[in-house]
N, C-alpha and C positions, 0 to 999 in steps of 0.2 A: 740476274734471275734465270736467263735460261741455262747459265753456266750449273747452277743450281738443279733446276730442274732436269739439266740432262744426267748430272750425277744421281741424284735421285732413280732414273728412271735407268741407271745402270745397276745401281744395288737390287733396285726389282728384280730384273733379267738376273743378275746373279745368284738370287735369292732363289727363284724359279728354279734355274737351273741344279742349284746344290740340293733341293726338294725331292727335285726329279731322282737326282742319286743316288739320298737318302731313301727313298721311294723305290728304287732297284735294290737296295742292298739292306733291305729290312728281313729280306727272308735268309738270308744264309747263316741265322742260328738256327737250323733244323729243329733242335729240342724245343724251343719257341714255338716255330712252325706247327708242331707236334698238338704242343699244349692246345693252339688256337682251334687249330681241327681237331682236339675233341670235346673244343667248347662248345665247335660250330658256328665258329666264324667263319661270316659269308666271304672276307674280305680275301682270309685264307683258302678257303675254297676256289675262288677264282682265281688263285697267282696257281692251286696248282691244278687246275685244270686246264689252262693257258699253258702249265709250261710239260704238262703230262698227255694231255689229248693225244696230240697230234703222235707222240712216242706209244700210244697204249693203240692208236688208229691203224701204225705200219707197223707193229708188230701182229696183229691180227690180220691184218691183211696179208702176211706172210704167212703165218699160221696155215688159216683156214681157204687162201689163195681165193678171195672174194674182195671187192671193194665195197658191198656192202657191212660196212662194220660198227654201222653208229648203236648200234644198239647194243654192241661188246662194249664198247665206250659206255655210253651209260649203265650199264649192268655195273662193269667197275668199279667208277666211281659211287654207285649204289652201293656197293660191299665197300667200299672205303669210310664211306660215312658209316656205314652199322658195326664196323672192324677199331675206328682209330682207338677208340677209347683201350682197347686190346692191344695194341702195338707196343710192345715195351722200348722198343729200340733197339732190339739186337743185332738189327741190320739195319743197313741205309734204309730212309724211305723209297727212295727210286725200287730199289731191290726187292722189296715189301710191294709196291705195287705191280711189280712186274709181274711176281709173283700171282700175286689175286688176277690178272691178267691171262697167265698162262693157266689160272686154274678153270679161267671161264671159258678160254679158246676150248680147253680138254671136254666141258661139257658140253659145248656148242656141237666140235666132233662127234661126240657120240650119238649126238641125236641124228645127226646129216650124213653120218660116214656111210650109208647106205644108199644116198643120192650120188646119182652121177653127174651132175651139176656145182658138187662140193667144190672141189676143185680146179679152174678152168684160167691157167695164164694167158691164154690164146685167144681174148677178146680182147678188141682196139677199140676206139672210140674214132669212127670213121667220118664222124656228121659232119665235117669242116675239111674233108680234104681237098676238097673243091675249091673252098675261101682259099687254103692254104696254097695250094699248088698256081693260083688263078695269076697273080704277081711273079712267079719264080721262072727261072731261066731252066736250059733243059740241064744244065749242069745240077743244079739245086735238087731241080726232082729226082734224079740217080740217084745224087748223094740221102735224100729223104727218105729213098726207096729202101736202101742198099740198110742206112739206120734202121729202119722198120722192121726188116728179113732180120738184121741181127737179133733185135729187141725179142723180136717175138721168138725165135730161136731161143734165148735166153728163159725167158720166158716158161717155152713148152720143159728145157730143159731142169727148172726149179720146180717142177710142176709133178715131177719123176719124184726126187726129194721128199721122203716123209716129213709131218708139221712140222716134227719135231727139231728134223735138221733142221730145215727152213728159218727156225726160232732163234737157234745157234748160232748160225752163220750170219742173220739179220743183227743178233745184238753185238757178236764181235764184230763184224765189219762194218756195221752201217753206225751201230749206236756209241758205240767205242767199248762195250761194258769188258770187265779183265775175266780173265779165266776163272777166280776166284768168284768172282761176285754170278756168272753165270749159273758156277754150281751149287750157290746158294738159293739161286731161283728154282733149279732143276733138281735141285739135292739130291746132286752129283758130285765126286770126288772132284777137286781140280784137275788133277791128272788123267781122267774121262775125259773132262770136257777136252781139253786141248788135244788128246789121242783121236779125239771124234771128232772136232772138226778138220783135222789134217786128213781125214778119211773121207769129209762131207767134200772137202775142195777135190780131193783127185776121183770122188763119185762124178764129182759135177763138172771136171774135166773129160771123165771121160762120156758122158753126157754131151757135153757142148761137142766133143770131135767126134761122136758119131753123127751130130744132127750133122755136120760141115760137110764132112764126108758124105751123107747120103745126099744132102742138098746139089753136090757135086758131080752126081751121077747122074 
């Protein structure tokens, strides 16, 4: 019996486990995907706002160099829902969303591009350096410092960068997306995009060596 019962209670576990799989890999027919979100299925809604937020959060926050961005996030996804039924498929959906994405950063810009607040790399979140440093040896806090002086260097220097670079540079290097598919967000040549961002890095090069350089002096 328990020889039994333990076999039993292995097929469970197995059965779980291959659900689980199944459960991961129910969304990779796109066209499905599609269909469901413009049924307005909740179900679908949530696998892609789970697997979209957080890409639609740091591109905005690139954009518009703010971490407040939930409200870009939900605008989005607002046009997503009133849009899919509209979506033929001509492009990826990622690429489609980016898209409604960069169209909402552009309206937010406009309304704020007259604030001097718009913009601002050069805040930290300070309220814990005290927890943080409390533990640490004096080696630790250099090295924490030294990270910080970079970051924020970094920082001030993306902060130079108009949105638009910013967007560029963020989805090739951070998101992976290809030449092609950028210029289909930005509907631009592929051959722009990749002349422009080879232009955005040696901007931001020489950005980053003057901050070194003046920091030096």
């Amino acid at each position: 019996m328990e020889s039994f019962n333990s076999s039993t209670e292995d097929f469970d576990s197995e059965n779980e486990r291959f659900s689980h799989i199944i459960g991961q890999n129910k969304w990779s027919d796109e066209k499905e995907l599609i269909k469901l979100l413009a049924k307005g299925n909740e179900e679908a809604y949530r696998y892609i706002y789970r697997r979209y937020a957080p890409k639609i959060g740091a591109l905005a926050k690139g954009y518009l160099g703010s971490d407040d961005v939930d409200d870009i996030i939900q605008e989005v996804f607002l046009r997503i829902h009133k849009s899919i039924k509209k979506f033929r498929g001509d492009s990826k959906l990622s690429t489609w969303i980016y898209k409604i994405t960069i169209n909402v950063c552009n309206n937010v810009y406009k309304k704020l591009k007259n604030r001097d607040t718009l913009v601002d790399f050069s805040e930290t979140n300070n309220n814990d350096d005290e927890y943080c440093y409390q533990h640490s040896t004096e080696e630790d806090v250099q090295k924490n410092v030294i990270n910080e002086i970079e970051i924020d260097i970094l920082r001030k220097a993306l902060a130079k960068l108009s949105p638009e670079d910013r967007t560029i540079l963020y989805m090739k290097e951070v998101d992976g997306l290809t030449y092609a598919e950028i210029g289909k967000i930005l509907d631009k040549p592929e051959g722009t995009i990749k002349s422009k961002l080879h232009y955005i890095k040696e901007l931001l090069k020489s950005f980053l060596g003057e901050a070194f350089r003046n920091g030096q002096d």
